[in-house]
N, C-alpha and C positions, 0 to 999 in steps of 0.2 A: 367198325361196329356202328351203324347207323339206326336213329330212332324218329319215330316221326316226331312232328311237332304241331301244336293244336295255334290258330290263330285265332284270336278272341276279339270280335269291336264290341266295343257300346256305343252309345249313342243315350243322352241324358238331354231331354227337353224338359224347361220349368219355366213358367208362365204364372208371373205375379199380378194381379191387379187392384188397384186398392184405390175404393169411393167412397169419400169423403164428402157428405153433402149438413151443413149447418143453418137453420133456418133460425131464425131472433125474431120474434116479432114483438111489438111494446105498445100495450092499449091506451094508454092517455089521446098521445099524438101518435096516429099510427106511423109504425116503421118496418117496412120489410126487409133485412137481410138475406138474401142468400147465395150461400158460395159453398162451389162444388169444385171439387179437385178429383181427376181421375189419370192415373198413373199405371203403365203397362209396361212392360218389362220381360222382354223372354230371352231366354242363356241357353244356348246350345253346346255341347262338350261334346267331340270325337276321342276315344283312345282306342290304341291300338297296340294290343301286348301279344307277344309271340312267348305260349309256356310249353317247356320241353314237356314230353311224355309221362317222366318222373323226375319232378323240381326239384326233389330235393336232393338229387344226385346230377354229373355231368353224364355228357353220353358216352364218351371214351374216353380210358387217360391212362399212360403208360408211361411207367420211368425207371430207370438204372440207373446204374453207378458206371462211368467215366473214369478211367484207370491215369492216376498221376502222370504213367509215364507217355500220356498223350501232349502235356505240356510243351508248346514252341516257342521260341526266343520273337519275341514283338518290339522294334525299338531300345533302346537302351535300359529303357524300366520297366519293361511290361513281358505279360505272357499273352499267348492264345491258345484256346484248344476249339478244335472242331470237334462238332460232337454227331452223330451217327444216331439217327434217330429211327432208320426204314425199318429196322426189326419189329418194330410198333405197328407198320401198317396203315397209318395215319392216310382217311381219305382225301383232307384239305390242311393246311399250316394249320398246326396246334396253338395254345398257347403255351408256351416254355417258362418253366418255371427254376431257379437251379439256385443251391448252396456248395460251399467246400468243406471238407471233413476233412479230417488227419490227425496226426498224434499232436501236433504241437506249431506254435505261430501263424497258423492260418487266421487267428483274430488278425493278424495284420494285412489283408490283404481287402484291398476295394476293386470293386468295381463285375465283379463275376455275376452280377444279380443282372447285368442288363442284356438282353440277347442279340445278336445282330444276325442279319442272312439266313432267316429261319424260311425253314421250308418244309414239306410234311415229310423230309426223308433227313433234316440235318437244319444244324446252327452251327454258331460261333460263339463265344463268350471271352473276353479278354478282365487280363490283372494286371495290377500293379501292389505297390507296396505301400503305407500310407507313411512308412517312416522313409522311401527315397530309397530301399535297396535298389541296388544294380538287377537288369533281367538276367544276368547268370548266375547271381547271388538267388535268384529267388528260385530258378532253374532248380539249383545245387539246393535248395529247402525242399521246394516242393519235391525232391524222388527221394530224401532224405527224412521225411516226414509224412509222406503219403498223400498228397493234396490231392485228395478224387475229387470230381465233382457230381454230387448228386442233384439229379435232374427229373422231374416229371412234367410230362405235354398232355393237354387239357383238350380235348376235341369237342367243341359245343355244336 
């Protein structure tokens, strides 16, 4: 799902000048002062903003739930699950966004927030334990607790 997008420049010119002229003069003894000060000054400012169609929404985003028993043995502590993302349609790598759900101990688990190998059809996401379980230990939790991982991808 594709939307256009509007490109905006500006361009901002300001042009200061400021004249300053002081005459003194003194009738006893005559005395002419005069001083002038002129000061110029001009600021030029480029921006250049690219605003979607409709800002206050993205242009595509599509997310599911990731079944437990996608869970692979990583290392000695850790998990991975590849996740399958082509049913979306995605026409360029999203942004991947993902948590875990379940009944129970998945507070214990780091690291599933960071994405690796993304691409507009699929990622990776890896775990561990933040208290050191074993990766069969955590295996044996997550299909015993349901550790899905929910995921949605942001197409800008």
């Amino acid at each position: 799902c594709a939307s256009e997008s509007t490109t905006i420049t500006t361009e901002t010119t300001s042009t200061t000048t400021t004249v300053t002229t002081t005459t003194e003069t003194t009738t006893s003894t005559t005395t002419t002062t005069t001083s002038t000060t002129a000061t110029t000054s001009t600021t030029t400012t480029s921006t250049t903003q690219t605003v979607a169609q409709n800002a206050t929404s993205a242009q595509y985003y599509c997310g599911r739930t990731s079944s437990y028993t996608l869970w692979q043995l990583y290392s000695a502590s850790g998990l991975y699950m590849d996740i399958d993302s082509s049913a979306c349609g995605f026409n360029s790598t999203p942004l991947y966004f993902t948590s875990v759900s379940g009944t129970s101990s998945h507070w214990d688990l780091t690291g599933y927030t960071a994405i690796y190998s993304s691409t507009k059809n699929s990622f990776r996401v890896y775990t561990q334990s933040i208290s050191g379980a074993a990766s069969s230990s955590l295996l044996s939790l997550a299909q015993t607790y349901g550790w899905n991982v929910e995921w949605i991808g942001v197409s800008l």
